[in-house]
N, C-alpha and C positions, 0 to 999 in steps of 0.2 A: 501599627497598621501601615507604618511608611515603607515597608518591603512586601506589601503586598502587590500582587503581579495578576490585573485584572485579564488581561490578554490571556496569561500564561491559565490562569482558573477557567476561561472559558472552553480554551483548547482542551483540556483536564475534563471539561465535562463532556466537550462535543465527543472526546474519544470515549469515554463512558459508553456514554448512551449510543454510541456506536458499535459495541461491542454488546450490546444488552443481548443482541442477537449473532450466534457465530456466523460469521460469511459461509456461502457456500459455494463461490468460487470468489477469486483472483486474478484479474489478466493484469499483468502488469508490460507497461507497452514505452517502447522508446524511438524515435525519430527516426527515419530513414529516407532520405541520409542524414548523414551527422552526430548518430547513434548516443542522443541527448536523452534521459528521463523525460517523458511526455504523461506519467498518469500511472494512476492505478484503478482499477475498474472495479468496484466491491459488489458481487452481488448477492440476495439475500432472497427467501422464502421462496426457493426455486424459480424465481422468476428468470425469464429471456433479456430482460433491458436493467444494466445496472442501475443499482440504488443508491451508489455515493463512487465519486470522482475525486481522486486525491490529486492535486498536480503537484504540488511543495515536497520535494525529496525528505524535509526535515521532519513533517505532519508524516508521510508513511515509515520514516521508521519509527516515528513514536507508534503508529498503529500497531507497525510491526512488533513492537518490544511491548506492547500490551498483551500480543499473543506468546510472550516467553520466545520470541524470535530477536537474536541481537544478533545478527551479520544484519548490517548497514546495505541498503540499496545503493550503487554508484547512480553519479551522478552522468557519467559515461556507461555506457554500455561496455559491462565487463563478464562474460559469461559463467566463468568461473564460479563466481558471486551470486549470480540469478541463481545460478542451478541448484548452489546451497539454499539460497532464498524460497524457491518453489518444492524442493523434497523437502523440508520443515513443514513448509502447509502444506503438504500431501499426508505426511505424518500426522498433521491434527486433523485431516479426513478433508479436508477443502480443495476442492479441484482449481489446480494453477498452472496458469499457462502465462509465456508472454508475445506481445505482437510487436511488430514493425510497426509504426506509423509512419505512412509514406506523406512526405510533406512538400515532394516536389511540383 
């Protein structure tokens, strides 16, 4: 039991049971200016107001990679990479978009 990693189990479940239900949209959103990762927006049972906020670049790729998605979200704004990242969830039927967030 000394390499047990309570942290690491938690995160393990939170994405679980976060996934119990598939998203049905996506916005994933990065700073403007300074085109930082700022969030991802998960929302779920067709509702209008997300139902989970991811801000830690490291917690949405594991999201992501629980959806069989492994391109890596930058931690910069790199376009290339979104576009991969958003037609993969398009492919598993989840509407994905991303925003600016204007921070000035």
């Amino acid at each position: 039991m000394d390499n047990f990693n309570l942290t690491k189990w938690y995160r393990d479940l939170y994405i679980k049971e976060s996934l119990s239900s598939q998203p049905d949209q996506i916005t994933i959103s990065y700073t403007y200016p300074g085109s930082r990762f700022y969030g991802a927006y998960i929302y779920r049972g067709g509702k209008d107001q997300w139902d989970e906020k991811i801000r830690d670049v490291e917690e949405f790729n594991n999201f992501l990679s629980d959806l069989n998605i492994h391109t890596e979200v930058p931690r910069r704004h790199d376009q290339e990479k979104i576009d991969s990242i958003l037609f993969q969830l398009r492919k598993l039927g989840i509407k994905a978009q991303e925003d600016e967030m204007d921070v000035s």
